[in-house]
Every structure is written in C-alpha cells, then in structure tokens.
C-alpha positions in Angstrom: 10.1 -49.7 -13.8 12.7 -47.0 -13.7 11.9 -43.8 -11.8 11.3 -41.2 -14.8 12.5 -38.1 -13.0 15.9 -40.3 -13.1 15.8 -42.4 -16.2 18.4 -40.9 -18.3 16.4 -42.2 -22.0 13.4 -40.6 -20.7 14.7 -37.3 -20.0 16.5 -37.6 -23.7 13.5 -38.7 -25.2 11.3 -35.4 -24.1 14.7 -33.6 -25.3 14.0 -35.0 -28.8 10.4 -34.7 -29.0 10.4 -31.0 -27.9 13.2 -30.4 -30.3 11.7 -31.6 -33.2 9.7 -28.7 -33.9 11.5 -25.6 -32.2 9.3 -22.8 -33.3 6.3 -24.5 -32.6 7.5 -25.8 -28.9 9.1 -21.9 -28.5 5.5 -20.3 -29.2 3.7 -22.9 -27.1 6.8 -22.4 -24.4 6.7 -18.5 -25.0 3.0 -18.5 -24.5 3.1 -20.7 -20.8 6.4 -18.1 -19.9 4.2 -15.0 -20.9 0.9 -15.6 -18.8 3.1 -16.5 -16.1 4.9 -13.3 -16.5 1.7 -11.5 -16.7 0.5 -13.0 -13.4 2.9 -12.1 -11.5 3.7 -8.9 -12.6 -0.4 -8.4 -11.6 -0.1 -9.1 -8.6 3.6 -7.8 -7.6 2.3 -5.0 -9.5 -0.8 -4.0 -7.8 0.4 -4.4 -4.3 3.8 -1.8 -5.8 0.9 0.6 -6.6 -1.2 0.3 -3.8 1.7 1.4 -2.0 2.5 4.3 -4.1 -1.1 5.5 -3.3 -0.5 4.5 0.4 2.4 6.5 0.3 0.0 9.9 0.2 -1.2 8.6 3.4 2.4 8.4 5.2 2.5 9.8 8.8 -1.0 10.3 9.1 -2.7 7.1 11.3 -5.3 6.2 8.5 -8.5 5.2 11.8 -8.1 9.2 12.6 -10.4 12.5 11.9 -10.4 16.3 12.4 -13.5 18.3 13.9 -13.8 22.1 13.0 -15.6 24.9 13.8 -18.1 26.7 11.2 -20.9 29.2 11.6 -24.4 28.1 12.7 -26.8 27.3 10.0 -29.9 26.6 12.4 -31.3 29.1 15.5 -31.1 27.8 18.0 -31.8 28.8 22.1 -32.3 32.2 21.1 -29.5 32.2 19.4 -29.8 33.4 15.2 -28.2 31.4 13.1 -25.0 32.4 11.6 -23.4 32.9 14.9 -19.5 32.3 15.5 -18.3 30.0 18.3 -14.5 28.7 18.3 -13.2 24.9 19.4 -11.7 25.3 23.2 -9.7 23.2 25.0 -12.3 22.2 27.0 -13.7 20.6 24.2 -11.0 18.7 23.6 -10.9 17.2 27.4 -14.4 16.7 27.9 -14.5 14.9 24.2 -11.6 12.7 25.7 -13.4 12.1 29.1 -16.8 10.8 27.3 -15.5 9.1 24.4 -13.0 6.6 25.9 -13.0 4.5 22.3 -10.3 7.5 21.6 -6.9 6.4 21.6 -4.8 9.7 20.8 -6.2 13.6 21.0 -5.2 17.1 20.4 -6.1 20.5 20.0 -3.9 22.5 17.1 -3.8 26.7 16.7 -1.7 28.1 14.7 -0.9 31.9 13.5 1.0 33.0 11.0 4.9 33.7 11.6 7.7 35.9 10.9 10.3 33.7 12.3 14.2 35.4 11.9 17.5 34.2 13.2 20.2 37.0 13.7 20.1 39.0 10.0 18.2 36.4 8.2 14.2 35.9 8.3 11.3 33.7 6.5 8.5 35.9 6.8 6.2 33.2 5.2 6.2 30.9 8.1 4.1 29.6 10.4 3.7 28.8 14.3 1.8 26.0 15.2 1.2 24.4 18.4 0.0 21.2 19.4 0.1 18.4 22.6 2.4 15.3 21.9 -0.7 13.5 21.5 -0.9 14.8 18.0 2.2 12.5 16.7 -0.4 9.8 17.0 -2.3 11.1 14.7 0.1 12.6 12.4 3.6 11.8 12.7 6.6 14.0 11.9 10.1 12.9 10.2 12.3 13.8 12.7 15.8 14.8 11.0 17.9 15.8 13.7 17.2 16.5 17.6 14.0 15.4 19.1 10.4 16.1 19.4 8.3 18.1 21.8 7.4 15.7 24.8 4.6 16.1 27.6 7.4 17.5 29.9 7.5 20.8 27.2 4.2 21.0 27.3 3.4 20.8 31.2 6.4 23.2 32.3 5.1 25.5 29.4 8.7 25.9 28.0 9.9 27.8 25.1 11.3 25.0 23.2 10.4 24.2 19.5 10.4 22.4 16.8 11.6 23.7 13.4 10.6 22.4 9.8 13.2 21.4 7.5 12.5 24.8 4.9 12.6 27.3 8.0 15.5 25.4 8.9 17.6 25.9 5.7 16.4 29.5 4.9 17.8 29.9 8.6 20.9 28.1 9.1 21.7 26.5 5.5 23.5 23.8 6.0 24.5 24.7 10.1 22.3 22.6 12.4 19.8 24.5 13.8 19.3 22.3 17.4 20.1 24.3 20.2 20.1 27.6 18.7 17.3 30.7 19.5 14.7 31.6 16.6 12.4 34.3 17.0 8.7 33.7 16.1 6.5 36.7 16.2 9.1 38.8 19.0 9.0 35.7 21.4 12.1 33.6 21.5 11.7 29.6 21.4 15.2 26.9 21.9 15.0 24.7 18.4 14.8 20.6 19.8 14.5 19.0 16.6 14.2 19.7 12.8 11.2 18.2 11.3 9.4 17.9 7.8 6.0 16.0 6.6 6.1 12.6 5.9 4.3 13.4 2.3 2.7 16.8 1.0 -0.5 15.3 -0.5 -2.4 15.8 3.0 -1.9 19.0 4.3 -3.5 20.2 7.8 -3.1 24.0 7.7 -0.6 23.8 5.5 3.1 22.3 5.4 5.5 21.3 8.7 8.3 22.3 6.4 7.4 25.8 6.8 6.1 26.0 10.8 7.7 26.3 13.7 6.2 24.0 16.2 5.8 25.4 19.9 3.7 23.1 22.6 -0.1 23.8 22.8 -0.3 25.6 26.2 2.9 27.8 25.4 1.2 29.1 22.3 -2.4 29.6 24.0 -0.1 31.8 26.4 2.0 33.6 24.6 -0.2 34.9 21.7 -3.3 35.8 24.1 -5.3 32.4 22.6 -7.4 31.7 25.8 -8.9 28.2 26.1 -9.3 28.6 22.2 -8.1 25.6 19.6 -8.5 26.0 15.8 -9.3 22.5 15.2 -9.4 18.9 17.0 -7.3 15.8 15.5 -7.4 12.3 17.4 -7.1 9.1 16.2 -9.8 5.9 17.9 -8.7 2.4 19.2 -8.0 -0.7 17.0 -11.7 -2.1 16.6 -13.5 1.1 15.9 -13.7 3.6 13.7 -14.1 7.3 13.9 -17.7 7.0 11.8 -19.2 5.3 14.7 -18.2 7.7 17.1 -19.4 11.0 15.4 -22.4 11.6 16.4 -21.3 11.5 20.2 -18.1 13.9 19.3 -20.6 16.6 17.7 -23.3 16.0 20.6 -20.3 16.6 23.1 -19.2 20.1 21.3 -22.9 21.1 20.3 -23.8 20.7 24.2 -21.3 22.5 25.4 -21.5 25.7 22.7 -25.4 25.9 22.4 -25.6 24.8 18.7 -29.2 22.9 17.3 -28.3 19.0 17.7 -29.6 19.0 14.1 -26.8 21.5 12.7 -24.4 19.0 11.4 -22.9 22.1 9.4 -21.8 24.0 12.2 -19.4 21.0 13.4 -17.5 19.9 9.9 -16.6 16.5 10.8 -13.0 14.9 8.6 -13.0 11.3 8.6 -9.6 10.4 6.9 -10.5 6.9 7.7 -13.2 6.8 5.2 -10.5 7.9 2.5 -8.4 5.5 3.4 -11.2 2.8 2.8 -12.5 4.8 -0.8 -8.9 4.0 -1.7 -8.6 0.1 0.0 -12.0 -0.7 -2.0 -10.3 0.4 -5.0 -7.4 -1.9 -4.8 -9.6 -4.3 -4.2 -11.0 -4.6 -7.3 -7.7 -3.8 -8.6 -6.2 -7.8 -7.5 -9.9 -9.0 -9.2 -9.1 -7.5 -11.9 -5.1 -8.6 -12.0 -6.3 -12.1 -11.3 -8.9 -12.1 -13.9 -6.5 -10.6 -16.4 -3.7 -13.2 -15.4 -5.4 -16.1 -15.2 -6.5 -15.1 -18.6 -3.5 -15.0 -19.9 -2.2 -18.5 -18.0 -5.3 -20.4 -19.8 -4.4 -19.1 -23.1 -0.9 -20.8 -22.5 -2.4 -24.1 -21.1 -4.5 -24.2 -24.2 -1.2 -24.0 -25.9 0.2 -26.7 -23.9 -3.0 -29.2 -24.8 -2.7 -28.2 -28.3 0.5 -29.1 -28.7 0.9 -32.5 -26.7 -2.2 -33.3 -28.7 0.1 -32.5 -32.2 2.7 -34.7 -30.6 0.5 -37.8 -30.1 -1.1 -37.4 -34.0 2.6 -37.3 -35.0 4.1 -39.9 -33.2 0.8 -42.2 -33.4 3.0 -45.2 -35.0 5.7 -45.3 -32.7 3.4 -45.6 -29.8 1.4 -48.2 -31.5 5.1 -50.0 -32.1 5.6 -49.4 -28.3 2.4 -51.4 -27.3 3.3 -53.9 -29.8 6.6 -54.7 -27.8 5.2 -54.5 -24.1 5.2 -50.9 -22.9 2.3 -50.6 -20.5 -0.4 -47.8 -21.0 1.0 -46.2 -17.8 4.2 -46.4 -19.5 2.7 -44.4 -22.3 0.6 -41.2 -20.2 4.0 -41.0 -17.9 5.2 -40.3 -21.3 3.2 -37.7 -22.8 2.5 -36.6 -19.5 6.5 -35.7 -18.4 6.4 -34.0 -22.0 3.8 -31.5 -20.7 5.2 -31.0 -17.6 9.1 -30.1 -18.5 7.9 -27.8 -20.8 5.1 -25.8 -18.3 7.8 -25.8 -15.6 11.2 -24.6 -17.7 8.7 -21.6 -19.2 6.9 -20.8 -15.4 10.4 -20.9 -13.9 11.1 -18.4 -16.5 8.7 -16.1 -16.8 8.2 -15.7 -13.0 12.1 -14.8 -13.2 11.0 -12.4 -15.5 8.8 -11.2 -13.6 10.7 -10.9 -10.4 13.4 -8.7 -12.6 10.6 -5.7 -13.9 9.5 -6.1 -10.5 12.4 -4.8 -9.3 13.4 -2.3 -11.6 10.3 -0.7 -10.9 10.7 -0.9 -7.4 13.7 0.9 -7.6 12.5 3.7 -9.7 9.7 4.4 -7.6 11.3 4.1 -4.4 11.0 6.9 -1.4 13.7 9.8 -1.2 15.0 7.5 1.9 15.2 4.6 -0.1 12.1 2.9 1.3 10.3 0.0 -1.6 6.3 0.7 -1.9 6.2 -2.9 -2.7 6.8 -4.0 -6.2 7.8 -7.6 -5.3 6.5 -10.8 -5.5 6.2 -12.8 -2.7 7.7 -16.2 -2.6 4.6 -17.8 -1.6 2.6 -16.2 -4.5 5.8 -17.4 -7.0 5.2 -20.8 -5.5 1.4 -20.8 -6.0 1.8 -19.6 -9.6 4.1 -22.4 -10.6 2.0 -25.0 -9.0 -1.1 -23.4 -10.9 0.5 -23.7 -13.8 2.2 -27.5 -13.6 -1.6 -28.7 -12.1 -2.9 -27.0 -15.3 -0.3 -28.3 -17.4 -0.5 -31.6 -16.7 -4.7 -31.6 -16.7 -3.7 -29.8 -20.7 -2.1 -33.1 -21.5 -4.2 -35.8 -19.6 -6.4 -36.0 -22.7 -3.6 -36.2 -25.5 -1.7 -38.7 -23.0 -5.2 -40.6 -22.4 -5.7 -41.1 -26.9 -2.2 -42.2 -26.6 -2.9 -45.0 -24.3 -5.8 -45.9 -26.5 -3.9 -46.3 -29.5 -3.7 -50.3 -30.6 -0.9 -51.8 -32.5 -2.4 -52.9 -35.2 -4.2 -49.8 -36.1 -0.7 -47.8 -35.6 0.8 -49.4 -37.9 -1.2 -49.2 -40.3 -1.9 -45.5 -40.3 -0.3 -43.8 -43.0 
C-alpha cells in the first residue's frame, strides 16, 4: 500500500472531492481559518495588552513601596494626638539595619526650584535629592551623560542631574552636560539629562521637570537636617513588601514616639500590590481569551464533522463500489480521514498567518516612542500548539463520518438511490 502523504491519486482525489462543492468547502474552510484566527489573536492579543498596561509601570521595580509621614491620630506617651514628626535619615538606616529582606533604600526631599541658566529660567521646577540606591527602585532614562553615583553622594559634590523639560527650556537643543545651572542661588555641574520612564506614576511629581542633586548635598545646602520627605526601597526576590510592613512601621513608630496601633500616622505605599491587582486581571483575561477561542475553534470542528459527514452521504455508492473491488476499510477511513485533515491544516496555516499579520500591525501602532513592542506577537510555540489542536480535532471531527464509511457494504451501496 502506497504511502498517502505521497500517492499522487490520493492527493487528486481530496482535490476533487473538496472542489466539488466550493462554497460549501469555503464556509466550512472559512469557519476552521476564523477560530484559528480568533485564537491567536486572543492570546497574542492579551499578552500585547498586558504590556500596554505594564508599560504604566516602566522604571519603577514593581516588589517596591514608599513610607510617609502624616499627623498622629492616637495619643500617645503624653503626647496628643495630631502631632507632626518628619521621616529622618536615621530612619532610613536603622530600617536598613533591621530589615535585611531589603534589597535597595533611599530617603528623597525635595523643594521647589527656580532653576536659571545665564538669561533664561524655569521657575516651575523642582530640586530633588536622592542616594543612588533610589535607581533601584525607580529607574531614570538616561539621555545623555550619566547618573549620580555613590562617589557624588559621599564627597557631597555639586553635580546634578537635569530632566529632559528643564533641559530644553534651558539649552534647546545645546547639550546641557557639563554646563552650571543654578537651583535656588546654589550652583550644581549638569552629569546627565534624564526624564521618567512613563508619567502614569508620579512620586512628587515629574523627573522631566527636577533637577536632581545627591541626598546629603541637598540636606546641606537647603538647611534640611537629618530630615527626608519620604522613604522608597524595593525587597529581595522571594518577599514582598506586604510581609515586611509591620516591622518597617514598628521601626519608625519606635524611634518617633507614635501609638504602635496608629497605622495612620505611617501611610504605608505598596506598588507591589498594584502590580498584582493588575497581574490577577490579566489573568482572567487569557481564561477568558481561551474560553472565547476555543469557542470559536469548536464551532469550526463542528463544521469540519458536518461536512465529511455530507461527503460520505454523497459519495455512499462509490465507496460501496470500492469494497466491492477490494479496497480495505483502512483504505477507506485513510480516505475520509486525509479529507479532514488537508482541509483543517490549509485553513489553520491560514488563519494563524492571519493572525500573525494584525498581530503585527498592532504592534507597531502601539509601539514605545523608542520603538520598543509591548508584545503583540504570537509565539511560535503557541502557533504550533494551535495547529496541532486544531488537526487532533479535525481528524477526531471525521473519525465518525470515516468510521460509517467503512461500514458501508456493497450490496447496500449500490442499491441506494
């Protein structure tokens, strides 16, 4: 027995048979290359958006938090409540010494900033200062020049870091690395223009508009003591920052006098949990693709069975003349069975293409303004998985038409009229 993937009459024959009805073997072919289509673009789809959502979270490390400071609400040590305290540095070392499941910390101040350059000014700016532990915790896009280092920040020197709109109010389209702003009558060397990775999460406002001085510099140079307006930090892979803050706030609440039962007074910012509202989300979001897809892949199975099943009722007399001359029932299923299978694999192969293309155009629309995909695309494992779906279902659609074919006797072929 030949081969059938290489028998020449059997590839014409499924030719023939599947040509001699086009519209109904287009519909049954359109359905198979639709659900297909729909699959894929489900799940290329969802992962395109759940980078378009990720993308809000760009340069901040999504397993980090942010402690405040906030009137008491409880008395406490003869203290009334409603007393002001302040975040020191302090604070920020002794959280660091007792809570060694923290990967990255930092204290942050800021002022507001008149920052000028010869005869031209932005009087809406900001200075900010922070240690280079911050980048990991929120990380900058550095455009030109380089960051602030620990070197800046132990030698206390003037050196800064200037965001991209200061920068272009400033010097237009001049470089503004190596040149002398002025921030509040103090003079600061630019080292690098910066701007935020994405303006959806904003921690005392925009980078674009700060200039960025190290931490001590600015706790010296603006009379800021030990003071820190908040704390950012960012905890080891295998923990979260959930777990750890309870022994944060009993740290800060020791060390300023506040009730150990005045959460208020301590505003606690888990981005993390954020970040896992939004991962839960998308979540449900591939149940729902697959669900939706695998809805639409049955309905074109379904068309598949129906219409192997058409092609048996119609060609019930020619089988039975088959039999009658010696083909074997294997002979027969191979058949009906290759029939099913050319026609779920030319409309998959299609309609994943299909997919693959809007895929792609909308990866390109919704790409980053440096070009980077949020990942519209489809995976060639996942194309690969949806095809062989498809052809197991396709074929299991025609094991029953190709299983009354084999039943068919001679004699009863051909006598049915």
């Amino acid at each position: 027995m030949k081969n059938p993937v290489f028998d020449i009459d059997n590839w014409r024959e499924i030719t023939a048979t599947l040509s001699r009805n086009k519209t109904r073997t287009f519909l049954t072919a359109f359905g198979i290359f639709w659900g297909t289509a729909m699959l894929a673009m489900l799940i290329g789809g969802a992962q395109g958006v759940r980078g378009l959502m990720m993308r809000n979270f760009a340069g901040f490390a999504t397993n980090s938090a942010f402690v405040f400071s906030n009137n008491t609400t409880r008395a406490y040590k003869g203290y009334q409540k409603g007393r002001g305290w302040n975040l020191t540095q302090g604070d920020v070392d002794a959280i660091r010494k007792a809570v060694p499941e923290i990967e990255s910390i930092s204290g942050v101040t800021q002022n507001a900033g008149a920052v000028s350059y010869g005869a031209k000014s932005y009087a809406n700016g900001r200075v900010q200062g922070f240690t280079p532990d911050y980048y990991g915790i929120m990380s900058p896009l550095l455009l030109e020049g380089r960051l602030l280092n620990e070197s800046d920040e132990q030698m206390k020197r003037k050196n800064c870091l200037i965001g991209s709109r200061v920068a272009s109010e400033l010097f237009g389209t001049e470089s503004p690395v190596g040149k002398f702003v002025q921030v509040n009558n103090i003079y600061y060397r630019v080292v690098g223009m910066v701007k935020q990775r994405n303006d959806n999460i904003n921690i005392g406002g925009s980078m674009e508009e700060a200039v960025i001085i190290p931490l001590a510099v600015m706790r010296h140079n603006y009379n800021l003591g030990d003071r820190v307006y908040f704390i950012a930090f960012n905890v080891k892979p295998g923990h979260t920052p959930a777990e750890l803050r309870d022994r944060i706030r009993r740290v800060i609440r020791t060390r300023h006098s506040i009730s150990p039962y005045d959460d208020d007074a301590v505003p606690f910012w888990d981005i993390s949990e954020e970040f896992e509202q939004v991962d839960g989300l998308f979540k449900g979001m591939d149940l729902l693709a697959l669900f939706v897809g695998f809805g639409s892949l049955l309905a074109g199975i379904i068309g598949v069975g129906n219409i192997m099943w058409i092609i048996v009722k119609e060609r019930t007399q020619e089988i039975g003349i088959r039999r009658a001359i010696g083909a074997r029932p294997r002979d027969i299923i191979t058949q009906i069975l290759s029939e099913a299978v050319v026609l779920t694999t030319v409309a998959g192969i299609g309609g994943i293409c299909f997919a693959v293309l809007v895929l792609t155009v909308a990866g390109k629309l919704t790409a980053g303004a440096d070009g980077t995909d949020v990942g519209f695309q489809l995976a060639f494992s996942s194309a690969v998985a949806i095809l062989v779906v498809f052809l197991v279902l396709g074929t299991a659609a025609g094991i029953i038409p190709a299983l009354k074919a084999m039943r068919i006797k001679p004699i009863e072929a051909l006598n049915d009229n």
